[in-house]
C-alpha positions in Angstrom: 0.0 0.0 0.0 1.8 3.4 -0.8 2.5 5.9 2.2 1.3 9.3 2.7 4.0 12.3 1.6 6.3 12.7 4.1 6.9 16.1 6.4 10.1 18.3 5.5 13.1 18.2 7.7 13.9 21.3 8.5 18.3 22.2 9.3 18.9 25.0 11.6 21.4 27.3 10.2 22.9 27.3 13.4 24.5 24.8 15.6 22.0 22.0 16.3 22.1 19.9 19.7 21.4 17.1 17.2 23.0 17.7 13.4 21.0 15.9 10.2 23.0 13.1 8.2 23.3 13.8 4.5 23.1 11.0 1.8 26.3 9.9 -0.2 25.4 12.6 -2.7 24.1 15.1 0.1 26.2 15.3 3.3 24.7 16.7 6.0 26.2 19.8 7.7 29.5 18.5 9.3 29.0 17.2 13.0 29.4 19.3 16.2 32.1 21.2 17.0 34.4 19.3 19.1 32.6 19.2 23.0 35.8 20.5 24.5 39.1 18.8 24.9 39.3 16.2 27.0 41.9 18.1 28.8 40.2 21.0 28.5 37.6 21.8 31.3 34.4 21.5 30.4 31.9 24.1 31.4 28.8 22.4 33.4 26.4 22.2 30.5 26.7 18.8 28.1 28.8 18.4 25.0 27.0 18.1 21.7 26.9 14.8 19.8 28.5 14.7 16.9 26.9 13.2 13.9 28.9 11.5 11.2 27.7 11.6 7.4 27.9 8.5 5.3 31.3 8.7 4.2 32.8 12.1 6.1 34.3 12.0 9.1 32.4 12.6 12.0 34.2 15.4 14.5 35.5 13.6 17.7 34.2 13.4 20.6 34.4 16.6 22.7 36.1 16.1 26.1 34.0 16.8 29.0 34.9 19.0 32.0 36.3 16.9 34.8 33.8 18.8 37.0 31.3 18.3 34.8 30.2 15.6 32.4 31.6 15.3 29.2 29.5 16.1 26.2 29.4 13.2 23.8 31.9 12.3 22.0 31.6 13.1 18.5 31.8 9.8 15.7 35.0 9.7 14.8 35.6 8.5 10.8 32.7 6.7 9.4 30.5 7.9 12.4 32.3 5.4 14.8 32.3 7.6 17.8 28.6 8.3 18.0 25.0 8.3 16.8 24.9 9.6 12.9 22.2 11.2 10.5 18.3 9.8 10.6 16.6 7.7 13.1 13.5 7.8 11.9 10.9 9.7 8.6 10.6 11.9 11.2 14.2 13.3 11.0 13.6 13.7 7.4 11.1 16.3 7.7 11.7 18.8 4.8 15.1 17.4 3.6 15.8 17.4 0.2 16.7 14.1 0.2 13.0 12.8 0.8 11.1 12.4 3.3 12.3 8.5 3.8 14.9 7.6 7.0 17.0 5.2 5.5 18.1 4.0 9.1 21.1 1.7 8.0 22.7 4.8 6.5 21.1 7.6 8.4 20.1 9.0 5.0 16.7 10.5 3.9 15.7 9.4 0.8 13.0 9.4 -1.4 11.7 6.1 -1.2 12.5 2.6 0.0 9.8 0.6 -1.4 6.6 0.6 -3.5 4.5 2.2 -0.5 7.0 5.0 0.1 5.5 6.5 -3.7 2.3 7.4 -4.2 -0.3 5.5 -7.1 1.1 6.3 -10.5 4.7 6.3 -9.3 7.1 3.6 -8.7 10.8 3.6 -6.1 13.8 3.1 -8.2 15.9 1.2 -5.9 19.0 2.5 -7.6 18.0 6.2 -6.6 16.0 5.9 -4.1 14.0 8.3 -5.3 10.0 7.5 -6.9 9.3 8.4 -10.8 6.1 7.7 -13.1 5.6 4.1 -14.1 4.5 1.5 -11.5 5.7 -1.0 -9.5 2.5 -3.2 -9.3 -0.7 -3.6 -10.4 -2.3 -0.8 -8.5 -0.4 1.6 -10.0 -2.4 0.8 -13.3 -5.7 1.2 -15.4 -7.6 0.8 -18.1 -6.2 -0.7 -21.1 -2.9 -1.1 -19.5 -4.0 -3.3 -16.2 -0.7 -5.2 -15.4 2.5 -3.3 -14.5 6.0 -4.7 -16.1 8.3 -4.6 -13.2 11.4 -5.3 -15.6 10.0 -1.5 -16.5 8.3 -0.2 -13.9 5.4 0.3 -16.8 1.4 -0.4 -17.2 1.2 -3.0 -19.7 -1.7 -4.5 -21.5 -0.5 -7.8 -20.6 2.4 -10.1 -19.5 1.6 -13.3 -20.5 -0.8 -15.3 -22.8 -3.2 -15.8 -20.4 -3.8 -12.2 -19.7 -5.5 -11.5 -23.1 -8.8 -13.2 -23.9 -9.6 -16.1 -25.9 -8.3 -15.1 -29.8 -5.8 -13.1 -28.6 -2.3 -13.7 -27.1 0.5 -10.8 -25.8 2.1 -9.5 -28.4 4.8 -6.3 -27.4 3.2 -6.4 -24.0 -0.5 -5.7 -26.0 -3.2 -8.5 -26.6 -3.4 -9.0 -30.5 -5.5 -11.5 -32.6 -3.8 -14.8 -32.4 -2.8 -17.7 -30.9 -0.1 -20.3 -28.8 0.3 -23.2 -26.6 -1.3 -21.6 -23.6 -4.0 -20.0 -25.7 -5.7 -22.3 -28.1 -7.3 -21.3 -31.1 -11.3 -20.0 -30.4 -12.6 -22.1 -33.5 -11.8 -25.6 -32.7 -11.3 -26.4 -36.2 -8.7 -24.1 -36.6 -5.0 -24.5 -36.0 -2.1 -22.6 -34.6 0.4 -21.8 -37.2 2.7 -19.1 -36.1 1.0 -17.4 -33.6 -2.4 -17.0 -36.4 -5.6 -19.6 -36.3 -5.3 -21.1 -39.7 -7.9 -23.6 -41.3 -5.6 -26.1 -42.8 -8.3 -27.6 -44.9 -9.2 -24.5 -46.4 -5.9 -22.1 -46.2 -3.8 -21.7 -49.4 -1.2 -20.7 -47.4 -1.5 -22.9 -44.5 -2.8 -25.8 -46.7 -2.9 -29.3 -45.0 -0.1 -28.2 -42.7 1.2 -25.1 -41.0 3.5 -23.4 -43.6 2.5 -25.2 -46.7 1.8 -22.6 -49.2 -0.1 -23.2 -52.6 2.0 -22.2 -55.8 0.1 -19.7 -57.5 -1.5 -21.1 -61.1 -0.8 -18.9 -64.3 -4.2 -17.3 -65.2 -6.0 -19.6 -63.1 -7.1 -18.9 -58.7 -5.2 -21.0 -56.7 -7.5 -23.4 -54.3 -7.0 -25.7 -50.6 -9.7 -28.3 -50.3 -10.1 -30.7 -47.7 -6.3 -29.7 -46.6 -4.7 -30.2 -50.7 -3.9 -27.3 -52.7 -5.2 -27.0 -56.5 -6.1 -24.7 -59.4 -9.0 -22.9 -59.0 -11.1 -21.6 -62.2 -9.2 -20.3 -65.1 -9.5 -16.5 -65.8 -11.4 -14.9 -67.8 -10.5 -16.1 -71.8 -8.3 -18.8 -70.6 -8.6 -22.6 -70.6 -6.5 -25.4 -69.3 -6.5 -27.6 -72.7 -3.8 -30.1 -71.0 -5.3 -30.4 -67.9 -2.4 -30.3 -65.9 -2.0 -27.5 -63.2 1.6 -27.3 -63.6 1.1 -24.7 -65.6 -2.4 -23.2 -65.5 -4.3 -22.4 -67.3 -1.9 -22.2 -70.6 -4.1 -21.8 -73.6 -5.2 -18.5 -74.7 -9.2 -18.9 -76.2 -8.7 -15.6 -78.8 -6.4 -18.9 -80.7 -8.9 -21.3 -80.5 -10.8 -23.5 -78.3 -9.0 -26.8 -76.6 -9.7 -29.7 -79.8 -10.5 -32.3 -77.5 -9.8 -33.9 -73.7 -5.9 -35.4 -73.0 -6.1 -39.1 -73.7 -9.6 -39.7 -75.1 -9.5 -41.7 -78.4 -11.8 -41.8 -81.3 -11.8 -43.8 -84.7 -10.4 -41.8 -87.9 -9.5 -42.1 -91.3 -7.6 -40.1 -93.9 -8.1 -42.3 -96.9 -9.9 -40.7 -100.1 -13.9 -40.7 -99.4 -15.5 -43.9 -99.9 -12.4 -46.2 -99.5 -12.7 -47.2 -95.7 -13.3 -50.7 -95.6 -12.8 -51.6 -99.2 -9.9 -54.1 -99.9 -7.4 -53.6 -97.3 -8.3 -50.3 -96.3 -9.7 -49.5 -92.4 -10.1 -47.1 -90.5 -7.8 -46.6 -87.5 -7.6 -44.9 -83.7 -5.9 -41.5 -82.4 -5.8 -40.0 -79.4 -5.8 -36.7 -78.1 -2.6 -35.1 -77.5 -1.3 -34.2 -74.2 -1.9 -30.4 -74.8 -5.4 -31.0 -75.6 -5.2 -28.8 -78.6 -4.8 -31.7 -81.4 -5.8 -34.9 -82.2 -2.7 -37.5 -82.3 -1.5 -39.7 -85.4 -4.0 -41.9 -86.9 -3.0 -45.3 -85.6 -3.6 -48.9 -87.1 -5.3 -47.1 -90.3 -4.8 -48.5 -93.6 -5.2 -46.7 -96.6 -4.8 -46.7 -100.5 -1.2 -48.1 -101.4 0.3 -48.6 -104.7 -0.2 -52.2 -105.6 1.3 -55.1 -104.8 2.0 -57.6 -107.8 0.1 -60.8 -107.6 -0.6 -61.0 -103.9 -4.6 -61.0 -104.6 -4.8 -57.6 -101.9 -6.3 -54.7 -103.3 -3.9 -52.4 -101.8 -5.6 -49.3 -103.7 -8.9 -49.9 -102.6 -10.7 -49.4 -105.6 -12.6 -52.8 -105.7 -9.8 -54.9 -107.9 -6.6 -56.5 -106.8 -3.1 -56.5 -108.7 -4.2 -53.2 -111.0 -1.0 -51.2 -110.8 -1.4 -48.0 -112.2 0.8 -46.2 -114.7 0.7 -42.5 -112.7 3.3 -41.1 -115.3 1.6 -42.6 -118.3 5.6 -44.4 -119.3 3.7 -47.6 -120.0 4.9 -49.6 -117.5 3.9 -49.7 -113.3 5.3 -50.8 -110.5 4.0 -54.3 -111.3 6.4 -54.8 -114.1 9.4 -53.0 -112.8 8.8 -49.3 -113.0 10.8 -47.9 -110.0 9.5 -44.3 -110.0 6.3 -43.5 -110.9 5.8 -39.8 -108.9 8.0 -37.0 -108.6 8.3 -37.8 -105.0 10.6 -40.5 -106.3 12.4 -38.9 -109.0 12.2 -35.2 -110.7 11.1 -37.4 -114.2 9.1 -40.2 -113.8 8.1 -40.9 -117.2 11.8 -41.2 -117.8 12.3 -43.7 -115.4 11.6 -47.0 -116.5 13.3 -50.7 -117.3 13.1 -49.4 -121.4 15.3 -46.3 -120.3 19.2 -46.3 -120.5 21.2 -46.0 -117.8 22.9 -42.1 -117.6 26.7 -42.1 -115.9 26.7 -39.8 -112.5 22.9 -38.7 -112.8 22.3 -40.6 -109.3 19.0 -41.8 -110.8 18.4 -45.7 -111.3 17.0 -44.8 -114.8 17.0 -48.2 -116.1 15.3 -49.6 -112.3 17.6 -52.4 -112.8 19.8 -52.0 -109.4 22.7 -54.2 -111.2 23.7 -51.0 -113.7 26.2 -49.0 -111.9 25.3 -45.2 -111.8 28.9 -44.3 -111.7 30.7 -46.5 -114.0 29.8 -47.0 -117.6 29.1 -50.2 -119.2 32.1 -52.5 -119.6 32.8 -52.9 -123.4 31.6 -55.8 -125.1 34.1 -56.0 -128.0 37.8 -56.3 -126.9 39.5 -58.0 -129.8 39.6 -57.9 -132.9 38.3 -60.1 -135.6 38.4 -60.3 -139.4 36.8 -63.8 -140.3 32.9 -64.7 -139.6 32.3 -61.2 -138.6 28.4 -60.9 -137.9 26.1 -57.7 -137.9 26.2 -58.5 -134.5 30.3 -57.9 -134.6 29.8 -54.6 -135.4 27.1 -53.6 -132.8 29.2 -54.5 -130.2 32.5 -52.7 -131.9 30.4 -49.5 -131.6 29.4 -49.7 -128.4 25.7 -51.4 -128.8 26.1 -53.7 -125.8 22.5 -54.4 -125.4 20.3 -56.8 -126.9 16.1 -57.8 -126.7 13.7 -59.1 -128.6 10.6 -57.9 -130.3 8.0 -58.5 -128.1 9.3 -59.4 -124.7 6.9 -59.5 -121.4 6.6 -55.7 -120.4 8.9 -56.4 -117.5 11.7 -57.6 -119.8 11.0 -55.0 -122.6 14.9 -53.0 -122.2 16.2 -50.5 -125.0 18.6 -52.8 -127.3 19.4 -54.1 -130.4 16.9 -56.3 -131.6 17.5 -57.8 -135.2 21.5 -57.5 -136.8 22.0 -58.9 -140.6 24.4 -58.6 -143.4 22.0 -57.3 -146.2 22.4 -56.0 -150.0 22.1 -52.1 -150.2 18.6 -52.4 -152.1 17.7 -54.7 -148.3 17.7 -58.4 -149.8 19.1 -61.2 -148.3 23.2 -62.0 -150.1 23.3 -65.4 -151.4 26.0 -67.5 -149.1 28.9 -66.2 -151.7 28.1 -62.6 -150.8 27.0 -63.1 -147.2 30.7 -65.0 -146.9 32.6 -62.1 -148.3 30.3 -59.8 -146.0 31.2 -61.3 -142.9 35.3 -62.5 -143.9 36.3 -59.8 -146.2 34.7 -56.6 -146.1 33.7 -56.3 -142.5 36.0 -56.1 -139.4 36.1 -55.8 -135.5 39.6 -53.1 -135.2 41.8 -52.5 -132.5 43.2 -49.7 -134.8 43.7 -48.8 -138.8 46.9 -48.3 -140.2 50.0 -47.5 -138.1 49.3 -43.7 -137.9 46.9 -43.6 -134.6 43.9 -44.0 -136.1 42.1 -45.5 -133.4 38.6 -46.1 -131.6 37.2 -43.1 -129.4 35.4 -45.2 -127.1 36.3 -49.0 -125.8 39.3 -51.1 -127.4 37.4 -51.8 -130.6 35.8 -50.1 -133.4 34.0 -51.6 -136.8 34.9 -50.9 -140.8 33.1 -52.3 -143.7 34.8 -52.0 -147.0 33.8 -52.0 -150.3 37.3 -54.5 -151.1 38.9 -55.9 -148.3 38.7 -54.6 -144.6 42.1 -54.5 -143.6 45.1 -52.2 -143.1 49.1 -53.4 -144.6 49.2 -55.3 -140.7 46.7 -57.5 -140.9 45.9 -61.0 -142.5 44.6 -61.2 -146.0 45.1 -57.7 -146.5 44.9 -56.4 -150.1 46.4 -53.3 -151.7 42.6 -50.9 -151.8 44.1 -49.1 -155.2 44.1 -52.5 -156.6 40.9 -53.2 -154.9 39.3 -56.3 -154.5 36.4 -57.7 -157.1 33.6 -59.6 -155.7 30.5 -61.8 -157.1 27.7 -58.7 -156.4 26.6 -56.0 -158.4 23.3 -54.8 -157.3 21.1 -51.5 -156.6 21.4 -49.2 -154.4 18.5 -48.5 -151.9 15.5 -48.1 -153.5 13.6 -45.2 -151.3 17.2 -43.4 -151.5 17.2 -43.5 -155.0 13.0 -42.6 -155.4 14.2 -39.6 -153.0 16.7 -38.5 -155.6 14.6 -39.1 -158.6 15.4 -42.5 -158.9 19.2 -42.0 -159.3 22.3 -41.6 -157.3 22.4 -38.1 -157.2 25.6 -35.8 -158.2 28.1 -34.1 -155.6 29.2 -30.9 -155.4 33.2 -30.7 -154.9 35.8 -28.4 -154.5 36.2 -28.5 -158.1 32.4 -28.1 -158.8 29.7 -30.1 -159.3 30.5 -34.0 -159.7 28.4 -36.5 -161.6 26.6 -39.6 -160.5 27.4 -43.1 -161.3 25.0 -45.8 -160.7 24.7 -49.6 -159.2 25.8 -50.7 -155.9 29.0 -53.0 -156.4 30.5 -55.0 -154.0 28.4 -53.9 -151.4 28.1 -54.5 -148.0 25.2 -53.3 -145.9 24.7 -53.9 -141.6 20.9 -53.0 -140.9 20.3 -52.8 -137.1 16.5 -52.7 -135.9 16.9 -51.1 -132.2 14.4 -50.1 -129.8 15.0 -46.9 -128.6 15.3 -46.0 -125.1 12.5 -44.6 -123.5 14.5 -42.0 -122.2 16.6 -41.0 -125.2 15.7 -37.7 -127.6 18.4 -38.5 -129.7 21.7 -40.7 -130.5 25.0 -40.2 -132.5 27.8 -42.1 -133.7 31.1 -41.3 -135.1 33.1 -42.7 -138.8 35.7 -42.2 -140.5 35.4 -42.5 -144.6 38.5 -43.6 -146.3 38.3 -43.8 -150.5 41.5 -45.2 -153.1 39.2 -43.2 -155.5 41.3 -39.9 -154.4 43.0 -38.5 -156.3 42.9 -40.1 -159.8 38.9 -40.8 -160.2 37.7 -38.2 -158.0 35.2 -36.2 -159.4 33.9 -39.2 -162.2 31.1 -41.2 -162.4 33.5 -44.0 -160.0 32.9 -42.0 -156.7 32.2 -44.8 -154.1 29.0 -44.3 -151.7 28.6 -44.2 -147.8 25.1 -44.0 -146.4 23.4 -44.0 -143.4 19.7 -44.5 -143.7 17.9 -44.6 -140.7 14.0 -45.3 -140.2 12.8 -43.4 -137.5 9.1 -41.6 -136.7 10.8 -38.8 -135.3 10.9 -35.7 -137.1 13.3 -33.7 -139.1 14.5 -37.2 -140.7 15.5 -36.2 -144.5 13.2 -37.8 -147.3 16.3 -40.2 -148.4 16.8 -41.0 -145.1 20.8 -40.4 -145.4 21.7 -38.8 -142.1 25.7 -38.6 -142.7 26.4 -35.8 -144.9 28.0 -33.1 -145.7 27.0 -29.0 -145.2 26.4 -29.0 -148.8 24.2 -32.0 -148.1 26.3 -34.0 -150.2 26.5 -38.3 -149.6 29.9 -38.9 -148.3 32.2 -39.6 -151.1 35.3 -39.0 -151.9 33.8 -35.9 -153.1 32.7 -34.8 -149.7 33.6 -31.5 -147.7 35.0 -33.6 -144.8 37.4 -35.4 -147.2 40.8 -33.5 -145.9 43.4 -36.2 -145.1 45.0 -36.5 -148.3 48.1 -35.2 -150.0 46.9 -32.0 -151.6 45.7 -32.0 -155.2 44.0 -29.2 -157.2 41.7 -27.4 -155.3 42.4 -30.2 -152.3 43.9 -28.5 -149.4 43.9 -32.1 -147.2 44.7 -29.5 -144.2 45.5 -33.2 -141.9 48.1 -34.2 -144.7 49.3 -38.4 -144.5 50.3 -39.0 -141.4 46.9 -41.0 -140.4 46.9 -42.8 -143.1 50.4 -44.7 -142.5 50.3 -48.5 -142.8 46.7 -48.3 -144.6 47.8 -48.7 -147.8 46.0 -45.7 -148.8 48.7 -43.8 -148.3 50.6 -45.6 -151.3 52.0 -43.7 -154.3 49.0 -40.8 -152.9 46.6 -42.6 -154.1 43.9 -42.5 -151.4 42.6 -40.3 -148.7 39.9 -39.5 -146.0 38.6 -37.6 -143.6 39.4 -37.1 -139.4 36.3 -38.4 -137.5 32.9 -36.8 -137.9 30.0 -37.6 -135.4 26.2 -37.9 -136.6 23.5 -36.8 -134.7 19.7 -37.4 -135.4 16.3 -37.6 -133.4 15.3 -40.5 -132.2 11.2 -41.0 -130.4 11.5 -42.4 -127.0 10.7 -46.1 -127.1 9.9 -46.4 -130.5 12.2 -49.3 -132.9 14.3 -47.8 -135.9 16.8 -49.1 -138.4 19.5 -48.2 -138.9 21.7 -49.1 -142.1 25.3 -48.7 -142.4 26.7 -49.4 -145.7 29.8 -49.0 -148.3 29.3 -49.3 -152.1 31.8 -49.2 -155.4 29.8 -47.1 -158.0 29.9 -47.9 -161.4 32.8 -50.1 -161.3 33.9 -52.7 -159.1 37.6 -51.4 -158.3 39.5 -48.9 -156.3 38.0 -49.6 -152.8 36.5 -47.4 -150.3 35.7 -47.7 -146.3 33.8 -46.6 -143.2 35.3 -47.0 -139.8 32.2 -46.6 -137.4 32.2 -46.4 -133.4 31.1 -44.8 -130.0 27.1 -45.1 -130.7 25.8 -43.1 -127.9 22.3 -42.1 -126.8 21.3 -38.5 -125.4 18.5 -36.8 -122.5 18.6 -34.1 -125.3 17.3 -33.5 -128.7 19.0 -32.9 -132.0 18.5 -31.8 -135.6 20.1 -34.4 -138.2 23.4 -33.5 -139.3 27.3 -34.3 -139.3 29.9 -32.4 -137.6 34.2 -32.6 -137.9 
């Protein structure tokens, strides 16, 4: 309980029987004068008491009169030698110390204890001295009941428990929440931190105390029966993949989500009308994970090309095994066409087991996997031959490797040489004399003519027909060609040449003018060739070499020997004789011919390539023959159709003085070409 204020001591400015003690920081006045020494006489009244202060020293005692009695002896140091300072509150009337008697130090002081300060005010021990605050609960009100002795202030609470239910002592004031001593109020809530928390409904206290929902892009975040989740999707959002892991993803201005993640329905991408026909079905797909597309169509089946003879209508049209020809080339997959689209190759219609195979094009043309891309076809002729030479010989010497028939299965129908013969210039059959001196005299497989590099251009081996006898001064049999060589035929020449020309061989036009014609075909020999054409080819070409004993004596006469090529072909452009070797003058080739330049020089002859070539021919003998370098034909060909071809050396008018073709390096082309004959 606090005390009432406490009276004023008051201190006589003079010398007091009884002097008041001051505190450590206050001394009281010093004590009394000394009473007198003690060998001094006293008078008869009584020596003051000395008081000592706390820590000054006291006076000492005074020494009383032998008559009389001795004053009291004033304390000595530390107030030894007698009473000091306060006895009682009553001593501390009006000091400034307080109005308190500390006894054990003689001091007044303000206070001692809570009930030396009045209500609002509590006694700082370290002072002694009461301030504002409190020093228990008396000393406070209101909304701060409890008083904090640690300090000596009205609080709203110390403790938990002070504050009511919902509310625990936060910074000495009750606040919404909750602990260990106070539970939360709802009993379905929970104390997380100091808050009441409903874990089954909390996103951030969600099935425990801490456990925070992620937020959901574009989508309200959600804590059901103590699990988080995504709430609804905002406003022009939708979660196509279902999964919350990231929201809700898809943006509606796009589109809407196509279907639901994993569902399945039956589909087909097959033409209209073809499901369940033959082999085709329909199949299954399933939504995709992001819920915006459907998956692949799995297990479908729909129109294929065709399968050869399996009895499975693969295209679904009602009919099994009918391949169709897509690029029109007259054969399908069925019968070995290995590109039929441009997917597969950039021509289809080239494409084909009738095409030829092109070196380096990286395209099976030919769909025959055996015929190397990058290497050409090995040569077929290596050696040569000069006895029971065949039309067949001489394909092969120029670099016709390939042979057929007429009318092979589609699958087997290949470009190639299909019929080879010796034949008379006017196209009948030689009696076994002339087909004999065809095929052992006047035609040859050569490994080279003469000793003066005149060689083949493609492979080891070229072909020559002659007129006299097909050899050069090195080989067997050979016969000098100024001489010539005489033998058992004398026929026409070829009759739709000759109706071209008015029915006559017609005249040249040389150097020296304008040559006349002889007539007949002597000593003939003629290789026809019936080919089918590649289907691939626009045109072919060939090169030759013409070589006449008729230079220089009977050039320009009615003896000027004959070279033709006639070819039958659909293709246009094909001259009306059918001749395409010749000159720019259009001239047959003869000795008479533009190209004729390896020769010694003679009149208006220039033979710019001189003799050398002709070295070890025997034309070169007393200058009594000549030729020309090699000269390639070209001519159009139709892809796939058959043509003839005719090679073939006559004498004209006579029977003597021989003349020669050396023929080689048939080729065929991608391209087209005019007919015509260049040096």
């Amino acid at each position: 309980m606090k005390a009432a204020a406490p009276v004023v001591c008051l201190v006589a400015s003079v010398w007091a029987a009884v002097a008041c003690g001051g505190s450590d920081s206050t001394s009281f006045s010093p004590g009394g004068t000394d009473g007198g020494d003690a060998s001094s006489s006293g008078g008869t009244g009584t020596g003051g008491a000395g008081s000592g202060g706390t820590s000054a020293s006291g006076g000492s005692g005074g020494s009383g009169n032998t008559a009389n009695t001795g004053g009291l002896a004033g304390g000595g140091t530390g107030g030894d030698a007698g009473p000091t300072g306060c006895q009682s509150a009553a001593d501390c009337a009006g000091n400034p110390g307080g109005p308190v008697c500390e006894t054990a130090t003689g001091n007044c002081v303000g206070c001692l204890g809570a009930s030396d300060c009045p209500s609002g005010q509590w006694c700082n021990t370290a002072t002694k001295q009461c301030g504002a605050g409190c020093d228990e609960a008396t000393d406070c009100s209101g909304a701060t009941p409890l008083c904090d002795s640690a300090t000596n202030t009205c609080v709203g609470c110390l403790a938990d428990t002070d504050c009511p239910s919902g509310q625990i002592c936060s910074s000495k004031a009750c606040a919404t929440g909750c602990s260990a001593t106070q539970p939360c109020p709802n009993s379905g809530d929970t104390c997380c931190t100091a808050s009441c928390h409903d874990l089954q409904a909390d996103v951030n206290n969600c099935g425990a105390c801490g456990t925070a929902c992620a937020a959901y892009p574009n989508a309200a975040t959600s804590c059901a029966s103590g699990a988080c989740s995504m709430g609804s999707c905002a406003v022009g959002f939708a979660d196509c993949n279902e999964s919350p892991s990231d929201g809700c993803e898809w943006n509606l201005t796009i589109s809407a989500c196509a279907c639901k993640p994993g569902s399945t329905q039956s589909c087909y991408t097959g033409p209209a009308g073809t499901a369940g026909v033959g082999a085709c079905k329909a199949g299954q797909q399933t939504c995709d994970a992001s819920g915006l597309l459907w998956g692949p169509c799995l297990g479908q089946v729909v129109p294929s090309e065709e399968v050869c003879a399996n009895n499975v209508d693969e295209d679904c049209n009602g009919t099994a095994d009918d391949a169709k020809d897509t690029d029109g080339d007259g054969w399908t997959k069925c019968n070995g066409d290995c590109c039929e689209t441009p997917a597969e190759c950039s021509k289809p219609n080239k494409v084909n087991p009738g095409a030829f195979e092109v070196v380096g094009n990286q395209v099976d043309d030919d769909c025959d996997p055996s015929t190397s891309d990058t290497v050409a076809t090995a040569d077929c002729a290596t050696a040569a031959k000069f006895t029971g030479v065949t039309a067949q010989d001489v394909a092969r010497a120029i670099d016709l490797c390939q042979f057929t028939t007429a009318n092979p299965p589609l699958s087997q129908k290949k470009w190639g040489v299909i019929t080879y013969q010796h034949l008379l210039p006017n196209g009948t059959v030689p009696n076994a004399t002339a087909l004999a001196e065809m095929q052992s005299s006047q035609t040859a497989v050569l490994q080279n003519y003469g000793t003066g590099g005149i060689v083949p251009t493609k492979g080891p081996t070229m072909a020559g027909i002659s007129s006299g006898r097909m050899r050069d001064q090195n080989d067997p049999g050979y016969v000098n060609p100024n001489g010539g060589s005489t033998f058992s035929t004398a026929t026409t020449p070829p009759p739709a040449y000759l109706a071209a020309h008015g029915n006559a061989l017609p005249a040249s036009a040389g150097c020296s003018g304008t040559c006349p014609a002889g007539s007949g075909a002597n000593d003939p020999v003629n290789v026809r060739l019936t080919i089918r054409v590649p289907t691939n080819a626009l045109s072919f070409s060939y090169k030759f070499r013409f070589f006449s004993s008729e230079y220089w004596t009977y050039q320009c006469t009615v003896f000027n020997d004959f070279y033709l090529a006639l070819l039958t072909s659909g293709a246009a452009g094909i001259p009306a004789d059918k001749n395409i070797s010749f000159d720019s003058l259009n001239n047959p080739v003869s000795v008479n011919n533009g190209f004729f330049d390896l020769c010694a020089p003679k009149g208006c002859n220039t033979c710019p390539f001189g003799m050398g070539e002709l070295n070890g021919t025997g034309m070169q003998l007393s200058n009594t023959g000549g030729g020309t370098k090699w000269l390639t034909t070209t001519a159009p060909v139709v892809p796939g159709e058959t043509i003839t071809i005719e090679f073939m050396v006559f004498d004209v008018s006579d029977h003597i003085l021989d003349s020669l073709t050396i023929l080689d390096n048939w080729q065929w082309s991608l391209d087209p070409s005019s007919v015509g004959t260049t040096g």
